[in-house]
C-alpha positions as CSV (number, residue, x, y, z in Angstrom):
1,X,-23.9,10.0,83.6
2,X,-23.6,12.4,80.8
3,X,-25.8,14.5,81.5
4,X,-23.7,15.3,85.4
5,X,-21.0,15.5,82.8
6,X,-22.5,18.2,80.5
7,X,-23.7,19.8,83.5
8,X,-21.2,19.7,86.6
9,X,-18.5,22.4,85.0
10,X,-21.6,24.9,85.2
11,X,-22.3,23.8,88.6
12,X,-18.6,24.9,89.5
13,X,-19.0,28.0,87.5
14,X,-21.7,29.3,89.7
15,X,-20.1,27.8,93.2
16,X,-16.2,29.9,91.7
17,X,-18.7,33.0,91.0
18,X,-20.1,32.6,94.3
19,X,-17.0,33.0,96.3
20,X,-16.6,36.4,98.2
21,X,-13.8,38.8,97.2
22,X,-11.7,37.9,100.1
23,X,-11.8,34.1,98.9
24,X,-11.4,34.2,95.0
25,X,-8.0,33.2,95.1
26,X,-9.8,29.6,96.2
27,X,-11.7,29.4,92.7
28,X,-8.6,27.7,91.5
29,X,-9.0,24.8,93.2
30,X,-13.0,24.5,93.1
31,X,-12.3,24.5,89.3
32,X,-9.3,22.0,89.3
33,X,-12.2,19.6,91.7
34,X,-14.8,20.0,89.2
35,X,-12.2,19.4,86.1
36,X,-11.0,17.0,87.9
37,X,-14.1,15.1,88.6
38,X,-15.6,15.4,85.4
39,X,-12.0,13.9,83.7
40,X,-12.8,11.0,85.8
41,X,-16.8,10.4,85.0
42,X,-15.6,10.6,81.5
43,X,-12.4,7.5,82.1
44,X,-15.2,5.8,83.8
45,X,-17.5,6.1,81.3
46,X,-14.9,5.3,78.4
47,X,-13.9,2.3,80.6
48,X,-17.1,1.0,80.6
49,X,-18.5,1.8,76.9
50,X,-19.6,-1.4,75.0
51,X,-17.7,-1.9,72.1
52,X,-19.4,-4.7,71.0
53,X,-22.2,-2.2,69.9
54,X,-22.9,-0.1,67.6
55,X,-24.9,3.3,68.2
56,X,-25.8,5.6,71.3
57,X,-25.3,4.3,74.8
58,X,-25.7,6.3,77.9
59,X,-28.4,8.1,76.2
60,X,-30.7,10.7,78.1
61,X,-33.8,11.7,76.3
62,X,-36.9,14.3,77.0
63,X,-38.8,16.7,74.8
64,X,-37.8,19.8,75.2
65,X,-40.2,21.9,72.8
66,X,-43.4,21.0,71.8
67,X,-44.6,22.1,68.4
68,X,-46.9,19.0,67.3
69,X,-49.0,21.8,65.0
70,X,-46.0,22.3,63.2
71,X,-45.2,18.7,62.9
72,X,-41.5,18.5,64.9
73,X,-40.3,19.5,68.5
74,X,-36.8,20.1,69.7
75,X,-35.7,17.6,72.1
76,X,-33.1,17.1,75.4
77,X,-30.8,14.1,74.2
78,X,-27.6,13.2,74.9
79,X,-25.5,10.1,74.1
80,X,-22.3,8.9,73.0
81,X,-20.9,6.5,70.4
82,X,-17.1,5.5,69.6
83,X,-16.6,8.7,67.8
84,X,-17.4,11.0,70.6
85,X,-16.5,9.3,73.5
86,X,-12.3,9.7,72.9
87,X,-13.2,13.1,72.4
88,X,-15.4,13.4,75.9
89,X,-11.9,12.0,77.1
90,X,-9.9,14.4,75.7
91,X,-12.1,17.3,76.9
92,X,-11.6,16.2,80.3
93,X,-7.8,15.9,79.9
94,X,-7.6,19.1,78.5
95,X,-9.7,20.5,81.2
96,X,-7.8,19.9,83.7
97,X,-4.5,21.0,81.8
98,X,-6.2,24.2,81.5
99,X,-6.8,24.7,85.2
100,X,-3.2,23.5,86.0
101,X,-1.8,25.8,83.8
102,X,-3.8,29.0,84.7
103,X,-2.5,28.5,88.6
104,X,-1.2,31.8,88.9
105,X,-4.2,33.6,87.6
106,X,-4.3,36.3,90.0
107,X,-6.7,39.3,87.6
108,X,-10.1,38.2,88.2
109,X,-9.5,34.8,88.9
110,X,-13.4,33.5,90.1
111,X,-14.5,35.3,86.6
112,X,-11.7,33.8,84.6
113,X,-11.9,30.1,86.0
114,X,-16.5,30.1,85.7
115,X,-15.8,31.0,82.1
116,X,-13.3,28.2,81.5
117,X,-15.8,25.7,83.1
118,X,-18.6,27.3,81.2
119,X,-16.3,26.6,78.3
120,X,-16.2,23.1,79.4
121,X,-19.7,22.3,79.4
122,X,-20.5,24.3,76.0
123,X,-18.0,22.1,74.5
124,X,-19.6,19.1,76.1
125,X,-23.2,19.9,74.6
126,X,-21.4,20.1,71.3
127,X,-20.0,16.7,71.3
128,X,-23.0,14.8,73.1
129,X,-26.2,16.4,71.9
130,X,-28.2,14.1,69.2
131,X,-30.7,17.1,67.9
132,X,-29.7,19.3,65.7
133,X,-31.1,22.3,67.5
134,X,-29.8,21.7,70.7
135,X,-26.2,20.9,68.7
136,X,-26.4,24.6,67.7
137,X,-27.5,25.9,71.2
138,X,-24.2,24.1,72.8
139,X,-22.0,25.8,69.7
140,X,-23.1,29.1,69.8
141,X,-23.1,29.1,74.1
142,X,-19.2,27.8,73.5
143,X,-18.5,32.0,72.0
144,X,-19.7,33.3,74.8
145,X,-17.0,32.0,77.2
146,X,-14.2,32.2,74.6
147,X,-14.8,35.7,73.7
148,X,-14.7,37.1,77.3
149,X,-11.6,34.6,78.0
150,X,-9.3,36.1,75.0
151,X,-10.7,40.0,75.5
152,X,-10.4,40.0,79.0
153,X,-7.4,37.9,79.6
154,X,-5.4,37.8,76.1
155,X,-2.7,39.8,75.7
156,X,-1.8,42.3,72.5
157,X,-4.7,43.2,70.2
158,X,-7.3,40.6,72.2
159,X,-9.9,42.6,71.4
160,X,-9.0,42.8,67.9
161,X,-8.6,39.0,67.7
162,X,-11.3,38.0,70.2
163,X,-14.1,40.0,67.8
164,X,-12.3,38.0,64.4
165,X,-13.1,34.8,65.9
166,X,-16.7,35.7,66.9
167,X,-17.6,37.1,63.5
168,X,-15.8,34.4,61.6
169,X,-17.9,31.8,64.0
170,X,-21.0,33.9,64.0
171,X,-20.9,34.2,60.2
172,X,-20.7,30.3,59.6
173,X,-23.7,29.7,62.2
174,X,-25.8,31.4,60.4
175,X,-25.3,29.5,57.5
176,X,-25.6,26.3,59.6
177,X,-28.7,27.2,61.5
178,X,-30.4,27.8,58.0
179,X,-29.1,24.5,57.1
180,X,-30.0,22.7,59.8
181,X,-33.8,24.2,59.5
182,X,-34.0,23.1,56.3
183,X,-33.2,19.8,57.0
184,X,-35.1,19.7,60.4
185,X,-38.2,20.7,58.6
186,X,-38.4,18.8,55.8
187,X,-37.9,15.2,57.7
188,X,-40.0,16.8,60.3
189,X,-37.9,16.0,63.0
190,X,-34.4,17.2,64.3
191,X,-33.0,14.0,66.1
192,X,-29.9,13.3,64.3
193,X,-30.3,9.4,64.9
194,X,-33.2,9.5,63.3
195,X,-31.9,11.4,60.7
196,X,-29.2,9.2,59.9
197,X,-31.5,6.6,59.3
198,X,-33.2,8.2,56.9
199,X,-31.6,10.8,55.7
200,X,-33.2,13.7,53.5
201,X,-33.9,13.2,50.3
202,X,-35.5,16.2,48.7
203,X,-35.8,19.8,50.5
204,X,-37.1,22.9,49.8
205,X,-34.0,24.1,49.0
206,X,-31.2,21.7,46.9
207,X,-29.2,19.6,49.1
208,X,-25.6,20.4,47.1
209,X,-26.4,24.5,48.9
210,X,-27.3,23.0,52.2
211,X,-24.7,20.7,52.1
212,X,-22.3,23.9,51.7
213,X,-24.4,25.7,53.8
214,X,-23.6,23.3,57.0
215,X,-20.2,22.5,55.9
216,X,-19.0,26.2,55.5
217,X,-19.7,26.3,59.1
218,X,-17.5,23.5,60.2
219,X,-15.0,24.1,57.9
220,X,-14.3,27.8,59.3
221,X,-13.7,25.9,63.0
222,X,-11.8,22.8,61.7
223,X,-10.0,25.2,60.2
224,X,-8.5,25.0,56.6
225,X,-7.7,27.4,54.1
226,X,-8.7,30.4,53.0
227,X,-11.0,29.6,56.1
228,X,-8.1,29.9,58.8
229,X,-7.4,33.5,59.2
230,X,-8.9,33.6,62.5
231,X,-6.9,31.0,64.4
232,X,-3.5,32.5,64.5
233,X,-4.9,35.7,65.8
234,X,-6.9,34.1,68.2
235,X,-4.3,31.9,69.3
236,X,-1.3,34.2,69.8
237,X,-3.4,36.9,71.8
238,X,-5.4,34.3,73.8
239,X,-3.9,33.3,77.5
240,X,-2.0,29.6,77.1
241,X,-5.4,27.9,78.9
242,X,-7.4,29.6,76.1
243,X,-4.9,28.4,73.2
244,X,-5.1,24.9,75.1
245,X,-8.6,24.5,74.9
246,X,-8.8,26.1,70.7
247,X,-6.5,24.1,69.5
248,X,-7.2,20.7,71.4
249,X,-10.8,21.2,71.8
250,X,-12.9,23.5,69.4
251,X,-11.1,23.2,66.2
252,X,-12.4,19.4,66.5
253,X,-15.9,20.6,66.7
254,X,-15.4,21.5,63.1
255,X,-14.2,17.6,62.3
256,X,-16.9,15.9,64.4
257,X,-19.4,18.1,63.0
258,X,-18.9,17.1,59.4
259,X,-18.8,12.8,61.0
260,X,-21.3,13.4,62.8
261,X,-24.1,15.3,60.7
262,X,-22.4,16.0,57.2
263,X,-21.4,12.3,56.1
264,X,-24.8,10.7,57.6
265,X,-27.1,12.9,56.4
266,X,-26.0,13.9,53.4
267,X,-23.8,11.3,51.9
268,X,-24.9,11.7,48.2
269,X,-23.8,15.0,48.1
270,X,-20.5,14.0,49.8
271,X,-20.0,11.5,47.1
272,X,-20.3,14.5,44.4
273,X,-17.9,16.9,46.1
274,X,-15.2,14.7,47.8
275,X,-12.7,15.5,45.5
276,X,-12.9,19.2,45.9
277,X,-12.6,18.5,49.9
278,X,-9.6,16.5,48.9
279,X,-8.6,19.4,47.2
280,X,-9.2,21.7,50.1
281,X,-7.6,19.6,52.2
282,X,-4.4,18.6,50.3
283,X,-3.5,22.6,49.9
284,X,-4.0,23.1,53.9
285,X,-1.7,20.6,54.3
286,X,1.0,22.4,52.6
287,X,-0.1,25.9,52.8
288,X,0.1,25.6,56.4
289,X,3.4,23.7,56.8
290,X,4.8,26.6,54.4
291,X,3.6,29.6,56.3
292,X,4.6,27.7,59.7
293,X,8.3,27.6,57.9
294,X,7.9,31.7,58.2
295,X,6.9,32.0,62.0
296,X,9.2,34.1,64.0
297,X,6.9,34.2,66.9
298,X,7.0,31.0,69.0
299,X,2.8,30.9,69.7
300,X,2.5,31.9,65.4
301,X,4.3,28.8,64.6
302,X,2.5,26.3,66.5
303,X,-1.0,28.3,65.6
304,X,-0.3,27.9,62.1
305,X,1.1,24.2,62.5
306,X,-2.9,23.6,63.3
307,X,-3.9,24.6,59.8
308,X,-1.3,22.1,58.3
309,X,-2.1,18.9,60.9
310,X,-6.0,19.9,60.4
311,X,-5.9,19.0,57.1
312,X,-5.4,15.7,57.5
313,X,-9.0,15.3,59.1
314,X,-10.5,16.8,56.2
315,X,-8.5,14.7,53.4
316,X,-9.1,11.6,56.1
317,X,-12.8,12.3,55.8
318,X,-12.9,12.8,51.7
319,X,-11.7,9.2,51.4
320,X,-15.2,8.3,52.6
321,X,-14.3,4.6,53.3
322,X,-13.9,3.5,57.3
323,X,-10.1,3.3,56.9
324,X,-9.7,7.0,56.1
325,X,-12.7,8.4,58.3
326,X,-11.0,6.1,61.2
327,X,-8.0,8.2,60.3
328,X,-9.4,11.5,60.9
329,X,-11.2,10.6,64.3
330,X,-8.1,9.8,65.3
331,X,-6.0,12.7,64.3
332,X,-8.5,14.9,66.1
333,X,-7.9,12.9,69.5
334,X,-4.0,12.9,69.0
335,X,-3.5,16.9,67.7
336,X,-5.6,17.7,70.8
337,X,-3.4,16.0,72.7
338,X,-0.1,17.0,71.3
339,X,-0.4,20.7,69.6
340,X,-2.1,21.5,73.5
341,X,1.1,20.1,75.1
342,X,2.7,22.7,72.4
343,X,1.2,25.6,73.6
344,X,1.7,24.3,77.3
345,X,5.2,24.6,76.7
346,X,5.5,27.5,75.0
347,X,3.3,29.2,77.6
348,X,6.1,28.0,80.3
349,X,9.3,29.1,78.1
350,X,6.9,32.5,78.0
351,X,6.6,32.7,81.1
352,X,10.1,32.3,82.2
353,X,11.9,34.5,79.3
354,X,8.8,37.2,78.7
355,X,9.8,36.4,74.7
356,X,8.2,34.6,72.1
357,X,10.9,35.7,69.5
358,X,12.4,32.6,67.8
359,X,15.6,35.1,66.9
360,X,16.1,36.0,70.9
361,X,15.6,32.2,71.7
362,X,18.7,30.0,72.0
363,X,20.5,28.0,74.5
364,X,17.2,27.1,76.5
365,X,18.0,23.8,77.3
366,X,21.2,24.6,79.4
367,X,19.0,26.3,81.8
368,X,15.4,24.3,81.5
369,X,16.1,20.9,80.6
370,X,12.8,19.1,81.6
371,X,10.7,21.6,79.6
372,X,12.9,21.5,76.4
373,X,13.0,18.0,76.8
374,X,9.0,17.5,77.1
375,X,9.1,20.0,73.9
376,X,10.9,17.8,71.6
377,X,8.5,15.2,72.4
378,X,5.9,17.1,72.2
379,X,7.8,18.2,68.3
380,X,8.5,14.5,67.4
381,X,4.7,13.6,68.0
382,X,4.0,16.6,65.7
383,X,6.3,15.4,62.7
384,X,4.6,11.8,63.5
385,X,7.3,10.4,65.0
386,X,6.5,6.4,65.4
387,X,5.8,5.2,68.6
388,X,4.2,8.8,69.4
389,X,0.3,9.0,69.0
390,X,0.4,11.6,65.9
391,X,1.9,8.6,63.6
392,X,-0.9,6.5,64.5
393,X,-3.5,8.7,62.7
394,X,-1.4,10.0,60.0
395,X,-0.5,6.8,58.4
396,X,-4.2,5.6,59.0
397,X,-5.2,8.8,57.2
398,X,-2.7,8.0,54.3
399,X,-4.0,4.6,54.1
400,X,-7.4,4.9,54.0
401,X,-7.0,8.3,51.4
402,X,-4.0,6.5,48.5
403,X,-7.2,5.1,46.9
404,X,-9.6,7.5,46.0
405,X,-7.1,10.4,46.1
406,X,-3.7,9.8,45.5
407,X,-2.5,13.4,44.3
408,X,-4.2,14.9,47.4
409,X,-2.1,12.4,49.8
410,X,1.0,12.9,48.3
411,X,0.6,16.1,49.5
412,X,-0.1,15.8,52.5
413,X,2.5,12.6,53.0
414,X,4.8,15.9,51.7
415,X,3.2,18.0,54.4
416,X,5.0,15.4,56.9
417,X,8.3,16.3,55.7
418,X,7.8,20.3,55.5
419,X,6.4,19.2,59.6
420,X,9.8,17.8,60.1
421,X,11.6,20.6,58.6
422,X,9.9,23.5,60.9
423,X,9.6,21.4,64.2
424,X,13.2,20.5,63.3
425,X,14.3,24.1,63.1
426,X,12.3,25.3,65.9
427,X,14.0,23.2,68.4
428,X,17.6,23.8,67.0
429,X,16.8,27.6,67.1
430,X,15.6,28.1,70.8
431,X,16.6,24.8,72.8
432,X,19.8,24.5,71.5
433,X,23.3,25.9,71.1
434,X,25.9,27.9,73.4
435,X,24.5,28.9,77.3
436,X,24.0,32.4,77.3
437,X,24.2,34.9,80.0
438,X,20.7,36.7,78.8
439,X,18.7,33.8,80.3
440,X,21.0,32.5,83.7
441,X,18.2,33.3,86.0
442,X,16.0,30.8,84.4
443,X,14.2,28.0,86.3
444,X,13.4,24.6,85.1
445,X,9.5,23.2,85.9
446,X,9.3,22.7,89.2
447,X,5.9,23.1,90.5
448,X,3.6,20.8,91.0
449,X,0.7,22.1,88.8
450,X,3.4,22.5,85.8
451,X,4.9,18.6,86.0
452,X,1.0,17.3,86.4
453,X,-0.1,19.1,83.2
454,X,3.0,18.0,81.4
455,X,3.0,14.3,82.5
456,X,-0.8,14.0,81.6
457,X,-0.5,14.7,78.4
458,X,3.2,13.0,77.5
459,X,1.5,10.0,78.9
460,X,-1.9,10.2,76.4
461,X,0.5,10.9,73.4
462,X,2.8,7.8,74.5
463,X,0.2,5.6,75.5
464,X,-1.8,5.9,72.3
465,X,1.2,5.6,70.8
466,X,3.0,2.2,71.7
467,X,-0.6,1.0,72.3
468,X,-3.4,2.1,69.7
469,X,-6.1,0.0,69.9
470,X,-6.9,1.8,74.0
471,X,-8.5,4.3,70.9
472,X,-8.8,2.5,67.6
473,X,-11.0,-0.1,68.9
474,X,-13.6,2.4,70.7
475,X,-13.3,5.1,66.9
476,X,-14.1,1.7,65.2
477,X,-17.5,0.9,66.6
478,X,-18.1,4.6,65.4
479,X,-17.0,5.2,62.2
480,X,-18.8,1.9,60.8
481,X,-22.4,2.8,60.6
482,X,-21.1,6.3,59.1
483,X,-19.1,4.5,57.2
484,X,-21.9,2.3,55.5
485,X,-24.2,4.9,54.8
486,X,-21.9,6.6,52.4
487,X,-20.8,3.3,51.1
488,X,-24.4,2.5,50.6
489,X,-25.0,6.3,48.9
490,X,-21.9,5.8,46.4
């Protein structure tokens, strides 16, 4: 099953790259099929997941590379856990938001819809691969499709912006493949489950550097600060589907990264620098809800809004205790879901006024009342709003995080009012006060490809919402054995 679901997007790729010239217009709709089916093998599987067991299910296994002489080999493996399947789900989900909203892709369109599959799958690999190697395969393959995607297809300096957020990748892969080496080779072996295990003890190198080493890495993607530069750039020149995808998708490949390998496998050296990711994360929080107050550009503000919400993971996973780590695999799922509704709807109020200009903004509900409406919510699940999904992982976060790190959540509990203030503002600024005649042509959502991308996700964040445990439950059964390990390391 996972492995038709790491490997079906691809198979759409080549079938949209196929089509003759006269019949590219058509790659639309082979991608929304393959989205489409992939979003459903991943409900099915998340349906049928066990949650009355711990580790890997699903799991498909071969080696790969064969180097008995040098006493390891690099396997195939896939598998899924209650930490990555929610975010299998929410790939799909965004997926299929991503084709939706690209429907009137007319430059290109078979190249431009096989890179956002490719995209898919890369993504895919990153979240279900158990080997380190093959981990870092799937996250270098993801640049590939998100370089060409931005350059070809962004808008302002996307060359510019497409080239920061290679090198700012590229740099912190380097440091993880050494990491990762270092690691592999001295357990003689690069399965992660086995890894976790038995994690490493000594290496030819100290852990405390290869615990930077790796964590550098996924602390440029998550991102926080002085790490973050990248991600506004990125974000304001990519095309909406592109910011969709970076903001619900690949900035969580930073956070699972550090659950996934970082707690597990070094949890000693966790233990000795959790207070300066607290740190870290605590001035994220508050640098980014302070530079999002600045914004003038629409796509800026949200971008930057990331940075802020981000650090919540990070100070979620510095608690090190199951409440706190629950806390932070949950923010992931619900930002995905609600800052890629954001830049949904700022890609429609783009599209239909040609500004992103807070100043030239006002009066847009008179004329688009179902978008400003699904924007507010999409706002009040921001701030953490109850009853929306984003409270549900905040307050966790805060729960799990008073403990160890009270001056670092504080902070961040501030962060939540500096959120209100800006998402606050934002909507009073561009939604509301007196109709203006600059903006009377202006339609409301009205297609069918715009109210399917905006229902699918108003329904995750409310769902989740009023009913938590369709995702607390399933993030339990993962976050437990992590959990114990650096329990069992303090």
């Amino acid at each position: 099953m996972l492995t038709l679901f790491l490997l079906l997007p691809l198979a759409g790729a080549l079938l949209a790259i196929a089509l003759p010239a006269h019949r590219e217009g058509e790659a639309k709709i082979i991608a929304l099929c393959f989205s489409a089916l992939n979003l459903a093998i991943a409900v099915v599987m998340y349906v049928v997941f066990d949650r009355g067991v711990e580790g890997y299910q699903f799991v498909d296994r071969f080696e790969w590379i064969t180097g008995a002489d040098a006493g390891f080999s690099v396997q195939y493996v896939v598998g899924v856990d209650g930490l990555s399947a929610p975010l299998i789900v929410l790939l799909g989900l965004l997926s299929v938001v991503s084709v939706l909203v690209s429907w009137n892709i007319d430059l290109k369109p078979k190249q431009y819809f096989a890179w956002l599959l490719i995209l898919e799958s890369a993504v895919a690999g990153v979240f279900l691969s158990l080997d380190l190697i093959q981990f870092f395969l799937f996250w270098e393959l993801e640049l590939l499709p998100m370089f060409f995607l931005i350059s070809q297809w962004g808008s302002g300096r996307r060359l510019y912006s497409a080239t920061k957020f290679l090198l700012y990748t590229l740099a912190g892969s380097a440091l993880m493949l050494v990491g990762f080496l270092v690691i592999g080779f001295g357990a003689h072996t690069f399965d992660i489950e086995a890894l976790t295990k038995a994690p490493p003890q000594e290496t030819v190198v100290p852990l405390a550097i290869v615990f930077w080493a790796i964590m550098l890495a996924f602390l440029v993607k998550l991102p926080v600060f002085p790490l973050h530069t990248w991600l506004p750039d990125a974000h304001t020149d990519a095309p909406t589907a592109v910011s969709v995808m970076l903001a619900g998708v690949l900035l969580k490949m930073g956070g699972y990264g550090i659950l996934r390998i970082v707690l597990p496998l070094m949890p000693n050296e966790v233990h000795d620098f959790s207070k300066v990711l607290a740190t870290i994360a605590g001035f994220s929080v508050i640098w980014g809800a302070i530079i999002t107050l600045r914004q003038t550009d629409l796509k800026r503000l949200v971008a930057y809004s990331s940075v802020s919400h981000m650090g919540y993971v990070l100070l979620g996973v510095s608690a090190l205790g199951p409440v706190g780590l629950s806390g932070a695999a949950l923010q992931m799922f619900t930002h995905g879901c609600i800052t890629g509704l954001l830049f949904v709807m700022v890609g429609m109020i783009y599209d239909r006024t040609h500004t992103r200009e807070i100043s030239q903004l006002r009066g847009l509900m008179h004329h688009m009342p179902l978008i400003g409406t699904v924007f507010i919510v999409a706002g009040l699940a921001s701030l953490g709003l109850p009853a929306m999904s984003g409270f549900v992982a905040e307050i966790t976060v805060f729960l799990g995080s008073m403990g160890p790190h009270p001056a670092a959540t504080m902070a961040a509990v501030f962060g939540v009012v500096l959120s209100a203030g800006y998402i606050l503002w934002t909507i009073e600024r561009i939604l509301h006060g007196p109709k203006t005649h600059d903006f009377h042509d202006l339609t409301d959502a009205r297609k069918w490809w715009e109210l399917t991308a905006m229902g699918i996700l108003v329904v995750a964040i409310i769902g989740v919402g009023i009913w938590p445990a369709v995702l607390t439950d399933t993030v339990r059964m993962g976050i437990e054995p992590i959990a114990k390990i650096v329990e069992a390391a303090s």
